[in-house]
PDB file of N, CA, C and O in Angstrom:
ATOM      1  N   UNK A   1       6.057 -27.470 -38.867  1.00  0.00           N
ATOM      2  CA  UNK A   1       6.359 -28.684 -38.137  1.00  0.00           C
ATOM      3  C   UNK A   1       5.705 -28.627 -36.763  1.00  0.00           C
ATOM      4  O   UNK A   1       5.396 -27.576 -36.202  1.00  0.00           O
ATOM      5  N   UNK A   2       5.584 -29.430 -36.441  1.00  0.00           N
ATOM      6  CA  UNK A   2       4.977 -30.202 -35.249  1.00  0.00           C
ATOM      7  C   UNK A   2       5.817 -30.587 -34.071  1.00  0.00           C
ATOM      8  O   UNK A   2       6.833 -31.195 -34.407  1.00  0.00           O
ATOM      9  N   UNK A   3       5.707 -30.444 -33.083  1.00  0.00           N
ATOM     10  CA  UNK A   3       6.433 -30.351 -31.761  1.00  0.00           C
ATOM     11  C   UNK A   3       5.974 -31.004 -30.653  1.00  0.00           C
ATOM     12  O   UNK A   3       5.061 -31.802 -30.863  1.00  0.00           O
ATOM     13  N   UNK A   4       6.388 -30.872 -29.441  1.00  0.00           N
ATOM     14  CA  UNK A   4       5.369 -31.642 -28.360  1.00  0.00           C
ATOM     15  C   UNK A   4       3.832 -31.450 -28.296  1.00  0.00           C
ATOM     16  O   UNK A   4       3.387 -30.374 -27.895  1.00  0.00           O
ATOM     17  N   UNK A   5       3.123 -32.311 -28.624  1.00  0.00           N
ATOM     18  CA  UNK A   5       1.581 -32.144 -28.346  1.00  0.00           C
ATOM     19  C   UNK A   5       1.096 -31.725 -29.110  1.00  0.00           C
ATOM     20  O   UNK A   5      -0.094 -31.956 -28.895  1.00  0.00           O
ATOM     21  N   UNK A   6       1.221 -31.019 -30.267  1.00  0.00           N
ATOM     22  CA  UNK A   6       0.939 -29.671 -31.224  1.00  0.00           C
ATOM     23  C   UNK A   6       1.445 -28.756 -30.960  1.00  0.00           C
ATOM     24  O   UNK A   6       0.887 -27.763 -31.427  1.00  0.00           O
ATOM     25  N   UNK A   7       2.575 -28.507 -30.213  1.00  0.00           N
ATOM     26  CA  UNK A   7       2.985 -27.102 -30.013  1.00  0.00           C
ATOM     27  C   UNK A   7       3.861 -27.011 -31.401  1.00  0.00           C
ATOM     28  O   UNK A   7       4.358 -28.047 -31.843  1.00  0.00           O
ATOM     29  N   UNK A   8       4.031 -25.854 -32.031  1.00  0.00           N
ATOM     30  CA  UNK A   8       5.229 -25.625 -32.878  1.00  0.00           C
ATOM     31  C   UNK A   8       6.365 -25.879 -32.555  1.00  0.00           C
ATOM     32  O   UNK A   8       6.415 -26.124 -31.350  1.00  0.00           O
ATOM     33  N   UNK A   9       7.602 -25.963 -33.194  1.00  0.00           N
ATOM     34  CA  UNK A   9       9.020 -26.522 -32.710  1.00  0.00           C
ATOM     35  C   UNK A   9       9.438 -25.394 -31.746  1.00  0.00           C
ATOM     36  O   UNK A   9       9.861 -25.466 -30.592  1.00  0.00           O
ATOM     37  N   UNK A  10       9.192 -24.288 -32.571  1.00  0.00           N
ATOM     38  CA  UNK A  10       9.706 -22.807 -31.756  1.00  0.00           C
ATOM     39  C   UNK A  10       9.384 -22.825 -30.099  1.00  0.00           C
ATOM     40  O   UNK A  10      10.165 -22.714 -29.154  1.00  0.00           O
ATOM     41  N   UNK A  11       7.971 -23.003 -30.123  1.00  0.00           N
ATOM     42  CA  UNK A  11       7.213 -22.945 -28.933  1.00  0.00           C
ATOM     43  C   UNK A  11       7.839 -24.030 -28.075  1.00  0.00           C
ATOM     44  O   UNK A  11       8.284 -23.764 -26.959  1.00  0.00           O
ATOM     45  N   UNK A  12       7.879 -25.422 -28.665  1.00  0.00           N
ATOM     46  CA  UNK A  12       8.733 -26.054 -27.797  1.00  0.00           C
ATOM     47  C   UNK A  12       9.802 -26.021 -27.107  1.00  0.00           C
ATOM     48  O   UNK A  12       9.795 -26.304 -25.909  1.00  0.00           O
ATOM     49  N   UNK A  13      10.875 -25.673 -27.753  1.00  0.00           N
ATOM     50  CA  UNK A  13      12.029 -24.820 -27.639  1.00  0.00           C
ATOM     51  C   UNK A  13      12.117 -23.544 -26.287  1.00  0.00           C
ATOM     52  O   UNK A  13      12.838 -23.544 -25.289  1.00  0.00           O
ATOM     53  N   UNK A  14      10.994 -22.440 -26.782  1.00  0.00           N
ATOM     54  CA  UNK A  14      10.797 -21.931 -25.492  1.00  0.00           C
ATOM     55  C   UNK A  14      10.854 -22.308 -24.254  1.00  0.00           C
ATOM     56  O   UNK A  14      11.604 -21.908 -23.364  1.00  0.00           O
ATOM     57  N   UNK A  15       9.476 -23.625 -24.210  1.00  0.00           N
ATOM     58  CA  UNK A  15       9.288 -24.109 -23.222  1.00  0.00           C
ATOM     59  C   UNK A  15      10.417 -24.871 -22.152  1.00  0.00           C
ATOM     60  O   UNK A  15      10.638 -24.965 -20.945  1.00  0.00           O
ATOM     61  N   UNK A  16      11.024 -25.394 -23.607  1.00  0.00           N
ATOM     62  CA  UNK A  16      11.975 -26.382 -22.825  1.00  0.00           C
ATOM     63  C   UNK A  16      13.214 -25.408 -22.018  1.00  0.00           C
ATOM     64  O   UNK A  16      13.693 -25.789 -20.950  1.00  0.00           O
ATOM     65  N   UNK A  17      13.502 -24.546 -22.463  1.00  0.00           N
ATOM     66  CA  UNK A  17      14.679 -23.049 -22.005  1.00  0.00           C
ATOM     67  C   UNK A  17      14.101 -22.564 -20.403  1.00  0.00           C
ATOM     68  O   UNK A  17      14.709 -22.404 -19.344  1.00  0.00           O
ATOM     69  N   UNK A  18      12.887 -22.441 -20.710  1.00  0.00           N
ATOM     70  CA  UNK A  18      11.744 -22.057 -19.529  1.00  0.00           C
ATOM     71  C   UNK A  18      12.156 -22.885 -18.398  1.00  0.00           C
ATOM     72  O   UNK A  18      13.059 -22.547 -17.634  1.00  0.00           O
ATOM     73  N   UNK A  19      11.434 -24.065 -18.285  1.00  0.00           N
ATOM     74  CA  UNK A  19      12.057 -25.344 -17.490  1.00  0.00           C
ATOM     75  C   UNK A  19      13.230 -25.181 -17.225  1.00  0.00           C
ATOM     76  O   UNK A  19      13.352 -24.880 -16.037  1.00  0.00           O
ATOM     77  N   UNK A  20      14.607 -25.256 -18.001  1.00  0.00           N
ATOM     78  CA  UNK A  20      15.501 -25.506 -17.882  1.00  0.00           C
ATOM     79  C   UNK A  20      16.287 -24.211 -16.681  1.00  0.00           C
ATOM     80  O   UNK A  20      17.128 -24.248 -15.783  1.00  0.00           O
ATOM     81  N   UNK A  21      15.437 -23.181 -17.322  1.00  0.00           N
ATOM     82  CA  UNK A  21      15.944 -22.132 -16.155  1.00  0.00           C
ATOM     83  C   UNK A  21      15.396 -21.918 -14.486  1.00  0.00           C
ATOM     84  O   UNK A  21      16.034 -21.471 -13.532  1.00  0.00           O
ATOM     85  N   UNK A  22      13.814 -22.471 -14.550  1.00  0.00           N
ATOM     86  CA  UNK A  22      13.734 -22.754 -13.403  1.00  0.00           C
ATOM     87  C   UNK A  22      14.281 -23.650 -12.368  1.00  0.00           C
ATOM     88  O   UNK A  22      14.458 -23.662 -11.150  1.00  0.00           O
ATOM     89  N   UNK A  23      14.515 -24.578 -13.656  1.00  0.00           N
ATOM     90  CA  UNK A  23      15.133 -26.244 -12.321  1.00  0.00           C
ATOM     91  C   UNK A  23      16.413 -25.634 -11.833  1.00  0.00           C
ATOM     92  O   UNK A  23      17.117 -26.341 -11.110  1.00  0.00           O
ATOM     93  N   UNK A  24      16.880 -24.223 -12.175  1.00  0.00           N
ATOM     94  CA  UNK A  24      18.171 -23.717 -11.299  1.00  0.00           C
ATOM     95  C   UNK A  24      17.750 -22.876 -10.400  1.00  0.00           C
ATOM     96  O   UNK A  24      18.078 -21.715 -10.643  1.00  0.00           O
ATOM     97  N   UNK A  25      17.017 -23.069  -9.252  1.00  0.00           N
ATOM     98  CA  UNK A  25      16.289 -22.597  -8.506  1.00  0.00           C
ATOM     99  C   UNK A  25      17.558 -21.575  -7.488  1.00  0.00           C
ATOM    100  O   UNK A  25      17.363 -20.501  -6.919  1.00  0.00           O
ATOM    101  N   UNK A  26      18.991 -22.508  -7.566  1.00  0.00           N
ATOM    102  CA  UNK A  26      19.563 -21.355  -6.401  1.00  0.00           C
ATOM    103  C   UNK A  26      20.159 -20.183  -7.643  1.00  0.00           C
ATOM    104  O   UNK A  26      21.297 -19.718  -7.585  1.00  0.00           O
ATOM    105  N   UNK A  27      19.463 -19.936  -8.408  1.00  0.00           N
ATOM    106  CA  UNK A  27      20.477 -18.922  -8.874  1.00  0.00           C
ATOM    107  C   UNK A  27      19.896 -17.642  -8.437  1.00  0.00           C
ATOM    108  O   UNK A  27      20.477 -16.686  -7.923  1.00  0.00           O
ATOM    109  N   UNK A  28      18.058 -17.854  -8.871  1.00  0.00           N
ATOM    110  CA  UNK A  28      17.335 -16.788  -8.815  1.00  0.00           C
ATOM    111  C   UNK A  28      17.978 -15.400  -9.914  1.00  0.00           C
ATOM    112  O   UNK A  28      18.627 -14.399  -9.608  1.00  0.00           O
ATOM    113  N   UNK A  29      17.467 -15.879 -11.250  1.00  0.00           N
ATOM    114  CA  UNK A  29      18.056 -14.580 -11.904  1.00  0.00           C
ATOM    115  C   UNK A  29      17.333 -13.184 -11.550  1.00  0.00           C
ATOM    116  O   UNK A  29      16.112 -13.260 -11.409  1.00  0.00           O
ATOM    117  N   UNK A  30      17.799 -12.198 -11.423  1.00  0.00           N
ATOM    118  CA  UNK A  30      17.390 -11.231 -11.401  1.00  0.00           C
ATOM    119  C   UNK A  30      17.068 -10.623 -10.224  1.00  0.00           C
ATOM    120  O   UNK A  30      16.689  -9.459 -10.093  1.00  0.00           O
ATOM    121  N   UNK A  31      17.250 -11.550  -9.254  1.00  0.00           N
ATOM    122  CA  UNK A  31      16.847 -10.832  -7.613  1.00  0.00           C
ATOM    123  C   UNK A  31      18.747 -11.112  -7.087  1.00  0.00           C
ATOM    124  O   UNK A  31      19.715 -11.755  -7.494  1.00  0.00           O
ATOM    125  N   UNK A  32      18.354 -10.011  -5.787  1.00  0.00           N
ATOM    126  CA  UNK A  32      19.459 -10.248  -5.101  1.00  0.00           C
ATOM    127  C   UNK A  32      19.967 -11.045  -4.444  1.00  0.00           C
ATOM    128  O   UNK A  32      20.299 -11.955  -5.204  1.00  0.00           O
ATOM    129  N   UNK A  33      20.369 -11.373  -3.003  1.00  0.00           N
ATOM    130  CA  UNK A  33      20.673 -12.191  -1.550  1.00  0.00           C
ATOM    131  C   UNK A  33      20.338 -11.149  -0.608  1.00  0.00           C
ATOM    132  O   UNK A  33      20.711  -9.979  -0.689  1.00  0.00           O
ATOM    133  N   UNK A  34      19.493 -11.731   0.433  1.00  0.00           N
ATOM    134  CA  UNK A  34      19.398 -11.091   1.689  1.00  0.00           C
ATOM    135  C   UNK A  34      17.609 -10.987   1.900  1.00  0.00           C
ATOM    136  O   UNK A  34      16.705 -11.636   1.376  1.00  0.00           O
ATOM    137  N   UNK A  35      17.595  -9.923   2.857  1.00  0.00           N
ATOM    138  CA  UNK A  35      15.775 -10.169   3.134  1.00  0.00           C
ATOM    139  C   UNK A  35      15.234  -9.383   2.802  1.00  0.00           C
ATOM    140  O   UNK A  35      14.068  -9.329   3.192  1.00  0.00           O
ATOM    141  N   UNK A  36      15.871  -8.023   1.656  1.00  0.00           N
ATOM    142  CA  UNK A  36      15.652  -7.401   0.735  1.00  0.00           C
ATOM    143  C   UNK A  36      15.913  -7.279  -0.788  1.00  0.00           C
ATOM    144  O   UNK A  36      15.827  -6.301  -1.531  1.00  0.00           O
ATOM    145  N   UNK A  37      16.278  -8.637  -1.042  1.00  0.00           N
ATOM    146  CA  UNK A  37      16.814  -9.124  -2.511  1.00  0.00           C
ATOM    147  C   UNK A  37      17.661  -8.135  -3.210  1.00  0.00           C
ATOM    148  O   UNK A  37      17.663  -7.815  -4.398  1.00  0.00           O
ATOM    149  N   UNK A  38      18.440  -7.684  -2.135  1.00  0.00           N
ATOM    150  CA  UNK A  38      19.596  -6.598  -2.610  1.00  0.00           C
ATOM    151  C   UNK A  38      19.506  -5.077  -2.093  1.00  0.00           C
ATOM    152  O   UNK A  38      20.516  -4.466  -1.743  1.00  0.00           O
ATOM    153  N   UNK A  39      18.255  -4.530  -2.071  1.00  0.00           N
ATOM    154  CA  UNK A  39      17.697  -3.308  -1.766  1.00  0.00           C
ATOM    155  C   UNK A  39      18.220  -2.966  -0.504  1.00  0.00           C
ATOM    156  O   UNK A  39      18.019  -3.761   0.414  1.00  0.00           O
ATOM    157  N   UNK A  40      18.911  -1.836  -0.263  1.00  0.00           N
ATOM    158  CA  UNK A  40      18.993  -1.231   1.173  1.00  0.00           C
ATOM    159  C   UNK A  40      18.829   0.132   1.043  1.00  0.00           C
ATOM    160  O   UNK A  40      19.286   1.010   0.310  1.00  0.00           O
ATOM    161  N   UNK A  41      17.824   0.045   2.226  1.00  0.00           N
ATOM    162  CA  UNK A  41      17.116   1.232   2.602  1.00  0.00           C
ATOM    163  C   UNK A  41      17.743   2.122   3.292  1.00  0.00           C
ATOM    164  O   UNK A  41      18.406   1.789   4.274  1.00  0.00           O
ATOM    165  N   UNK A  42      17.613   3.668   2.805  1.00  0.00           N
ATOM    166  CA  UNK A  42      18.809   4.655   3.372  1.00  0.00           C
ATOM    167  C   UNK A  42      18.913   4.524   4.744  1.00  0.00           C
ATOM    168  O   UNK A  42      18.128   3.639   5.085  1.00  0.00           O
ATOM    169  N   UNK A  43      19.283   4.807   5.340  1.00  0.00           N
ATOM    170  CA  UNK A  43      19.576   5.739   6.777  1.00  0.00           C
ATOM    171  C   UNK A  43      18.927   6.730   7.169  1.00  0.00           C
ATOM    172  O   UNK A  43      19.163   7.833   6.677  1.00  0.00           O
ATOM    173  N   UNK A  44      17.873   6.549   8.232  1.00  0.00           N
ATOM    174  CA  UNK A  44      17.225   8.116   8.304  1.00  0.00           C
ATOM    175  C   UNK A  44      17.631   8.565   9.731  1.00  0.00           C
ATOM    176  O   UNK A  44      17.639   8.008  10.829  1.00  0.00           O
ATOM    177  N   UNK A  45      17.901   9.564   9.359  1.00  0.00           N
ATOM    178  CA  UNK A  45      18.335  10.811  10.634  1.00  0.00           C
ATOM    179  C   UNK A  45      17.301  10.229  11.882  1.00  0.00           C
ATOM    180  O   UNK A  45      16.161   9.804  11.696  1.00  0.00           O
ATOM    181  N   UNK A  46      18.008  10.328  13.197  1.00  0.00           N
ATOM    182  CA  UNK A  46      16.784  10.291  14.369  1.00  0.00           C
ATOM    183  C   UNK A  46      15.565  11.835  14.457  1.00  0.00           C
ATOM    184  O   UNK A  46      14.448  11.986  14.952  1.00  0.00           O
ATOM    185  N   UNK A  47      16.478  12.711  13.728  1.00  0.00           N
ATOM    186  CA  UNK A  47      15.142  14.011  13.885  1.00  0.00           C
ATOM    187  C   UNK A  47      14.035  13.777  12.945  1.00  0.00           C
ATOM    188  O   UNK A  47      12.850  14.096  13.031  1.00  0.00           O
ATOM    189  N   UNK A  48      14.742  13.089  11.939  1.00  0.00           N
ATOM    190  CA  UNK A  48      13.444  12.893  10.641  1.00  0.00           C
ATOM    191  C   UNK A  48      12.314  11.597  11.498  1.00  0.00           C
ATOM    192  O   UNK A  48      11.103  11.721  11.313  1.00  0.00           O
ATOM    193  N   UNK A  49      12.657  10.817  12.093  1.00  0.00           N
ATOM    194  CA  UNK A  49      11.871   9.779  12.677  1.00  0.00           C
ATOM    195  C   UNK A  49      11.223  10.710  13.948  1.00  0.00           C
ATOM    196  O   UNK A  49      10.110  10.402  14.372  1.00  0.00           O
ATOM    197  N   UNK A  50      11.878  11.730  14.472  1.00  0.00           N
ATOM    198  CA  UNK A  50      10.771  12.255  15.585  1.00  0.00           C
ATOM    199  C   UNK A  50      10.171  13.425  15.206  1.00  0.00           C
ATOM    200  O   UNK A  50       9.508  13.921  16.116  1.00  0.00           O
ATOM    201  N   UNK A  51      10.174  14.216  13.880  1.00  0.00           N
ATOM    202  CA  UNK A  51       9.645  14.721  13.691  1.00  0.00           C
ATOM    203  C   UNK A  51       8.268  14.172  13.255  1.00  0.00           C
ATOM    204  O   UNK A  51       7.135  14.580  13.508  1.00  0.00           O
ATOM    205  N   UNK A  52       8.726  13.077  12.491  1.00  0.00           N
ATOM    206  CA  UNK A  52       7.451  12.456  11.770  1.00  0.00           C
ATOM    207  C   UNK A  52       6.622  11.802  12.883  1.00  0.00           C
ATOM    208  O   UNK A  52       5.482  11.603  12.464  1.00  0.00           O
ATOM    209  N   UNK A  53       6.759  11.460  13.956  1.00  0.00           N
ATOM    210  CA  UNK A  53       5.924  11.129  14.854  1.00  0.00           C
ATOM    211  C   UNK A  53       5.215  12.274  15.443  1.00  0.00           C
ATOM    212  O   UNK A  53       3.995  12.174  15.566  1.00  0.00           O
ATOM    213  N   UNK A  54       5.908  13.528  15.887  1.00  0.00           N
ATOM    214  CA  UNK A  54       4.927  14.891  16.436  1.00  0.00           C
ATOM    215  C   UNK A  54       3.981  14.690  15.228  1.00  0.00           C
ATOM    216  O   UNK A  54       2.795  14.444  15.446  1.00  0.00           O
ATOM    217  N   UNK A  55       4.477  14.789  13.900  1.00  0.00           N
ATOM    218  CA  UNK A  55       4.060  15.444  12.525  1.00  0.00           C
ATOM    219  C   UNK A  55       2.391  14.228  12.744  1.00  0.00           C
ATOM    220  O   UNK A  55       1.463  14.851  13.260  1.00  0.00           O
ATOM    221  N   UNK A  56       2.229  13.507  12.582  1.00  0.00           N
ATOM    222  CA  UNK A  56       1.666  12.443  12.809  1.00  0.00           C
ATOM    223  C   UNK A  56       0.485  12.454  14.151  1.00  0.00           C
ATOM    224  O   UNK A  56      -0.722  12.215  14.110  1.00  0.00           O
ATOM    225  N   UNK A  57       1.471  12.876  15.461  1.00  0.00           N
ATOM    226  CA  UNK A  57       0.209  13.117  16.572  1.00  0.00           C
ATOM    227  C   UNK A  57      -0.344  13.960  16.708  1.00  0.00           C
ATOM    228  O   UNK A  57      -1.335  13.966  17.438  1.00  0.00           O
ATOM    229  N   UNK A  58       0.216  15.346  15.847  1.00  0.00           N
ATOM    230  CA  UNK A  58      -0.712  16.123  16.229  1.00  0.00           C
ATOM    231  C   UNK A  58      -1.959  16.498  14.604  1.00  0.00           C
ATOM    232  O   UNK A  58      -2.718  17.399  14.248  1.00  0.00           O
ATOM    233  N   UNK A  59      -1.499  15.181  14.098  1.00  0.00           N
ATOM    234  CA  UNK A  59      -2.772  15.097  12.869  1.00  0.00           C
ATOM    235  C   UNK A  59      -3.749  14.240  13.502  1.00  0.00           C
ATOM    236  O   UNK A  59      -4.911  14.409  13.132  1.00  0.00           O
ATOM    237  N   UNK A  60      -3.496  13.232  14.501  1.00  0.00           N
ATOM    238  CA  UNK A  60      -4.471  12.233  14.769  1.00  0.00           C
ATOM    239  C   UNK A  60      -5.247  13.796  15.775  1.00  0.00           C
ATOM    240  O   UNK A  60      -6.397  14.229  15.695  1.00  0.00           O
ATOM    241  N   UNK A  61      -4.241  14.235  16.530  1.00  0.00           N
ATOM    242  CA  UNK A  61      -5.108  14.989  17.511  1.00  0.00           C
ATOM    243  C   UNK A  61      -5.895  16.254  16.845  1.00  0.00           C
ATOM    244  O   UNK A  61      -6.732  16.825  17.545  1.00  0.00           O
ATOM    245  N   UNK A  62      -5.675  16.670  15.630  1.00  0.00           N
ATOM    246  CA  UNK A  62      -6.937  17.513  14.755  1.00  0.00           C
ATOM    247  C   UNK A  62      -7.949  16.834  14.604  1.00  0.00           C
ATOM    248  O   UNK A  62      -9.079  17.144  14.980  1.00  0.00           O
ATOM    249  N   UNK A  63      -7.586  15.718  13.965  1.00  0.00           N
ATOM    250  CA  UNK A  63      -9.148  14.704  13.461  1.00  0.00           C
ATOM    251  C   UNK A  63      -9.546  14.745  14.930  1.00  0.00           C
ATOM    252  O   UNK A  63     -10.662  15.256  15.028  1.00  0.00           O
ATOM    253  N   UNK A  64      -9.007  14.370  16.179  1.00  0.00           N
ATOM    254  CA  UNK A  64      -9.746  13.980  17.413  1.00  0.00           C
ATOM    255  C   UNK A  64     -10.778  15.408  17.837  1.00  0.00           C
ATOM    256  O   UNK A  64     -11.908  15.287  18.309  1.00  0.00           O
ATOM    257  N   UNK A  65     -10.212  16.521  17.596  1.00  0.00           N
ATOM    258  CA  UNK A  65     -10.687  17.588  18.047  1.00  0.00           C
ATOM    259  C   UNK A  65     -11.623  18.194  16.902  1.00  0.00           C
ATOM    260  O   UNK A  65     -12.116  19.319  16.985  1.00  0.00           O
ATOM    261  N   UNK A  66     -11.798  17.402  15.920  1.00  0.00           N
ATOM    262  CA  UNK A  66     -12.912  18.192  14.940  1.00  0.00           C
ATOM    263  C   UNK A  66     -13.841  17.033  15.192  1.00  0.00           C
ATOM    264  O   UNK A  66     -14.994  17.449  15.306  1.00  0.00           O
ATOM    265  N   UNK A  67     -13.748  15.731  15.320  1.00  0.00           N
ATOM    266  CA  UNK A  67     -15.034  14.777  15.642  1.00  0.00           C
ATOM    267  C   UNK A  67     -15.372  15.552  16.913  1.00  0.00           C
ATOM    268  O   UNK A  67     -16.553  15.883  16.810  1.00  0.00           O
ATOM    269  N   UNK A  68     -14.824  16.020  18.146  1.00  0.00           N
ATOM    270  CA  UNK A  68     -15.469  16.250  19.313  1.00  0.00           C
ATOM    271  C   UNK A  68     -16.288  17.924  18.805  1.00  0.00           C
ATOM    272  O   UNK A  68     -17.180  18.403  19.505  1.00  0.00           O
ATOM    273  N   UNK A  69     -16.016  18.307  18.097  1.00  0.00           N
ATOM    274  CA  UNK A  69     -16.679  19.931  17.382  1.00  0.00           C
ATOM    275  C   UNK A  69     -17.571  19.368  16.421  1.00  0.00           C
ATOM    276  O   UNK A  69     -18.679  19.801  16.736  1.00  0.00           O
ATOM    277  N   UNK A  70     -17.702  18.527  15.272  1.00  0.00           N
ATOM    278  CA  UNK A  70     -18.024  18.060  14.543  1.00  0.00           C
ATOM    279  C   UNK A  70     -18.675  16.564  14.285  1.00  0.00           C
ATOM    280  O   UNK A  70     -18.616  16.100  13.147  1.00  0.00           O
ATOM    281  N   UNK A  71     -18.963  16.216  14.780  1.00  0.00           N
ATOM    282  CA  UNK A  71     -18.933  14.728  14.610  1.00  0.00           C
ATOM    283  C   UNK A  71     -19.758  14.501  14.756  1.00  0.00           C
ATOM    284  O   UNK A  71     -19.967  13.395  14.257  1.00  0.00           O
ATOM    285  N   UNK A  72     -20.937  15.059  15.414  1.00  0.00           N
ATOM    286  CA  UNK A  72     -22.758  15.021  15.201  1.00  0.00           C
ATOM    287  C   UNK A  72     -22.734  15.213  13.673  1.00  0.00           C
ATOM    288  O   UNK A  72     -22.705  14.390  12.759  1.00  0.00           O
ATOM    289  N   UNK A  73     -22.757  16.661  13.684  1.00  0.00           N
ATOM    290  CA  UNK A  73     -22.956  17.094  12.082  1.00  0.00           C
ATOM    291  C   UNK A  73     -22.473  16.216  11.392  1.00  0.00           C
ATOM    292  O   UNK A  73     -23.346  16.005  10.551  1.00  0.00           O
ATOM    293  N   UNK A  74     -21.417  15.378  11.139  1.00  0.00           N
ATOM    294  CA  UNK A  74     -20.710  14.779  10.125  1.00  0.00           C
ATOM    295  C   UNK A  74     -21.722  13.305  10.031  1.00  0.00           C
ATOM    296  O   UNK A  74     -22.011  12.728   8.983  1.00  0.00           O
ATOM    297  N   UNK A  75     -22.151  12.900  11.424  1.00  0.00           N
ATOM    298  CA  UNK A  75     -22.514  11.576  11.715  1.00  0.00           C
ATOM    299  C   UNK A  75     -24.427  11.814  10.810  1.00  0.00           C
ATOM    300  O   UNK A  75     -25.076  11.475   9.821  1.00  0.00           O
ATOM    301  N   UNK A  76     -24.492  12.496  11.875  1.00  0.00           N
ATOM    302  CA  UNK A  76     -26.079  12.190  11.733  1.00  0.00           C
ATOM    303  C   UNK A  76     -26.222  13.337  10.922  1.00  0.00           C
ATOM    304  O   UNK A  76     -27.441  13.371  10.753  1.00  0.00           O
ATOM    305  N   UNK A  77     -25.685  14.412  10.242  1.00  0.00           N
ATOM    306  CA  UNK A  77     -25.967  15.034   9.203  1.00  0.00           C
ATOM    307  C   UNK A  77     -26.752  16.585   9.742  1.00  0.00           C
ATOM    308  O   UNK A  77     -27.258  17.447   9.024  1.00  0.00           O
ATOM    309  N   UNK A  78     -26.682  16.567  10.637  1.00  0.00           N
ATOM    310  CA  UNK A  78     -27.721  17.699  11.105  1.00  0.00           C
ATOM    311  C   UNK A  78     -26.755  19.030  11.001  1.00  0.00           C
ATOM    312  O   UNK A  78     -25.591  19.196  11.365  1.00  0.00           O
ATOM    313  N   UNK A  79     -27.687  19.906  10.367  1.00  0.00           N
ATOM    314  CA  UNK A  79     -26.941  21.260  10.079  1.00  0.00           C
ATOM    315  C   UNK A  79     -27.917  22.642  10.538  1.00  0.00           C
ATOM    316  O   UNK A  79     -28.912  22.764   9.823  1.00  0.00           O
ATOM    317  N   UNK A  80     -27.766  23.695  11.632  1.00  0.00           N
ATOM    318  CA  UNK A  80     -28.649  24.309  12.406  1.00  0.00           C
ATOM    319  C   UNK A  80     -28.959  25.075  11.079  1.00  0.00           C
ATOM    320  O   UNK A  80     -30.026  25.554  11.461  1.00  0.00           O
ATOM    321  N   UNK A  81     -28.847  25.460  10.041  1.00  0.00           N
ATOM    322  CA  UNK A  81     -29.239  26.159   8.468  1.00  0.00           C
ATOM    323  C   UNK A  81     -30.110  25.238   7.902  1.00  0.00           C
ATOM    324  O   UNK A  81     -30.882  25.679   7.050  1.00  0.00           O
ATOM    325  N   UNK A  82     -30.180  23.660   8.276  1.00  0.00           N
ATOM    326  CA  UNK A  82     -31.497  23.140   6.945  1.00  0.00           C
ATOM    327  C   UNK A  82     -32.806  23.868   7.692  1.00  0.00           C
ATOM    328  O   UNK A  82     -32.732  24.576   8.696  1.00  0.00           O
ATOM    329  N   UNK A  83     -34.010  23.526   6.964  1.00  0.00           N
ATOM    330  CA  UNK A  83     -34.762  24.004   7.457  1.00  0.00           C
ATOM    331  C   UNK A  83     -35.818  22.825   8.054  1.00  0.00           C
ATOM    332  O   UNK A  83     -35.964  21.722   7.526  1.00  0.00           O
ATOM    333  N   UNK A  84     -36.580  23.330   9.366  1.00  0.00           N
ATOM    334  CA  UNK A  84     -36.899  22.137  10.161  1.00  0.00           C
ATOM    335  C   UNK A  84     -36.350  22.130  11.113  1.00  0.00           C
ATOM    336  O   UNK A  84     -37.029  22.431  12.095  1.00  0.00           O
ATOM    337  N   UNK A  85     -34.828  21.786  11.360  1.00  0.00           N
ATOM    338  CA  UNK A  85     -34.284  21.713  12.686  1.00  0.00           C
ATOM    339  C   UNK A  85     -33.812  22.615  13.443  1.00  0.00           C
ATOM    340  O   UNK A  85     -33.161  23.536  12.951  1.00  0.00           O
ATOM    341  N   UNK A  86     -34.091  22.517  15.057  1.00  0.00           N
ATOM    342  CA  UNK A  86     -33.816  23.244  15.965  1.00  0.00           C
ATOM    343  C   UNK A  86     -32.262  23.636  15.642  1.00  0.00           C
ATOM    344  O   UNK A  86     -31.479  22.857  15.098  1.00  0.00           O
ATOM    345  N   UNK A  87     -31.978  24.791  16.007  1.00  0.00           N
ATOM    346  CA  UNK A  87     -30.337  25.169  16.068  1.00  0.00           C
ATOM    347  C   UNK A  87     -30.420  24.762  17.943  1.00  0.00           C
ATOM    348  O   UNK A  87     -29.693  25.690  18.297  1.00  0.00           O
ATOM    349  N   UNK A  88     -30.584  24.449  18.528  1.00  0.00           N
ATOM    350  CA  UNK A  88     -30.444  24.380  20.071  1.00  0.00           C
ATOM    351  C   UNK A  88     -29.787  22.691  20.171  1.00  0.00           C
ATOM    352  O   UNK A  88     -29.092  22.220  21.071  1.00  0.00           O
ATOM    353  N   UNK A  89     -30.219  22.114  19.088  1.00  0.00           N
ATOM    354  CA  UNK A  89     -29.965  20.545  19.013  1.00  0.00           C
ATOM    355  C   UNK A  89     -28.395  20.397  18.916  1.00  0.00           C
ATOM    356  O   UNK A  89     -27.657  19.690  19.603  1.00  0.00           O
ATOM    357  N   UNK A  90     -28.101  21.206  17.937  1.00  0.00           N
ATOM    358  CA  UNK A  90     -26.532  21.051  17.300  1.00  0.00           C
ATOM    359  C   UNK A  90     -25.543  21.302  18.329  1.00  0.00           C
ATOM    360  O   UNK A  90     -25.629  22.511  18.543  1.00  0.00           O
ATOM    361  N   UNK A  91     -24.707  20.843  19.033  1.00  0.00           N
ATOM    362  CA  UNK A  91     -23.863  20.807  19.977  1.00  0.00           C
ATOM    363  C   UNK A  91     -22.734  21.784  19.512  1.00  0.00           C
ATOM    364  O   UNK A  91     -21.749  21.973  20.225  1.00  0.00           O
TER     365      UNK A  91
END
């Protein structure tokens, strides 16, 4: 059998359930209320938040201190072992 448009009856049926559950827009199945749709996020200790900030600056301040050791070599590629270049160049 034949249904809206050519759809099968079944398919129609779907569709129409489909619709019918969206046009209930305040129910929202399956999510929560709030500005995490239910989810709350633990509690973290104030040491875990300042550790993770040292933990954190003193990673930015490695990368800072290997570009100032490194950061020719890395950039422009120069290595005082290829052969050709001065070792006096390499900083």
């Amino acid at each position: 059998m034949r249904g809206l448009g050519g759809l099968s009856l079944r398919a129609a049926q779907v569709l129409r359930q489909a619709r019918r559950q969206a046009s209930h827009g305040s129910q929202n199945f399956g999510y929560g209320k709030g500005p995490y749709r239910g989810f709350v996020p633990p509690h973290t200790p104030q040491w875990q938040k300042n550790t993770a900030e040292i933990m954190g600056t003193m990673a930015w301040l490695w990368v800072f201190w290997r570009c100032k050791w490194d950061g020719y070599k890395l950039l422009v590629r120069c290595c005082p072992l290829q052969p050709g270049r001065r070792a006096d160049l390499v900083v």
